[in-house]
Each structure stands twice: as C-alpha cells, then as structure tokens.
N, C-alpha and C positions, 0 to 999 in steps of 0.2 A: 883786807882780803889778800888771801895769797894767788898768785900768778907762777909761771915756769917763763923761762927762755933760755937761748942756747947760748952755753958759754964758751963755748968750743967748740971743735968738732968732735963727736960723739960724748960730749958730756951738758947736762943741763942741769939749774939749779931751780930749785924752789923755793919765792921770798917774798916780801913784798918791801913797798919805800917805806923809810923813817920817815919824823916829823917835815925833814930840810927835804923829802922828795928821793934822796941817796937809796940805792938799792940793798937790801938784806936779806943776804942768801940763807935760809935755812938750812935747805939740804943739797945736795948733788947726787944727779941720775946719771946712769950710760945712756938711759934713752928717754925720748918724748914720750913713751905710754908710761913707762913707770914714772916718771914726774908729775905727768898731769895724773894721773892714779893718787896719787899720795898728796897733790895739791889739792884735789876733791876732798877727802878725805882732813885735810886741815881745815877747808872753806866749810867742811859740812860740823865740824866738832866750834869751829867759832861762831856761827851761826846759832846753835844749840846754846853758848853763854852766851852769848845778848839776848837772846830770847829768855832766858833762865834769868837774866837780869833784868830785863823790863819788867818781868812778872812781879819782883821785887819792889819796884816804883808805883806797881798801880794802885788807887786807891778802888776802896772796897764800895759795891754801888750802897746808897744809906742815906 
C-alpha cells in the first residue's frame, strides 16, 4: 500500500516500505493534494491486481 509524506518543504513523495521496512519513494509532489491524488490512484490500481489475482486461486464451486 502506498502512503505520501513530506520531504521537505514544499515537496512530497509517494511510496511505500521494502521488505527491511526502508522507505521507496515513487514519485515527488510540490504538494499534498497532488500526492495524496496520485497515491489514491496507485492504491486503487493495486487493489484491482489482487483482486484480479485472488480471482485466479479460487476454486470453482463442484
């Protein structure tokens, strides 16, 4: 799941931790709506491939 937070002032990144917890910035923003805008927007397209992959696991009822 991706998150934002500020990295500066007037700049933010959107990322989320690696395996060790370490933070990975995807992108950088000037501001907090355009971040959390486009971090929406990653959280909602990765949500759609797990779902699109569970769908894959299920067994068929029989």
């Amino acid at each position: 799941m991706y998150s934002c937070r500020k990295a500066e002032p007037g700049k933010w990144t959107v990322g989320s931790p690696d395996a060790q917890g370490r933070w990975v910035a995807e992108s950088s923003w000037n501001s907090a709506a355009e971040a959390t805008e486009h971090l929406h927007a990653l959280n909602e397209k990765d949500a759609e491939e797990r779902a699109s992959d569970a769908g894959k696991f299920m067994k068929p009822d029989g």
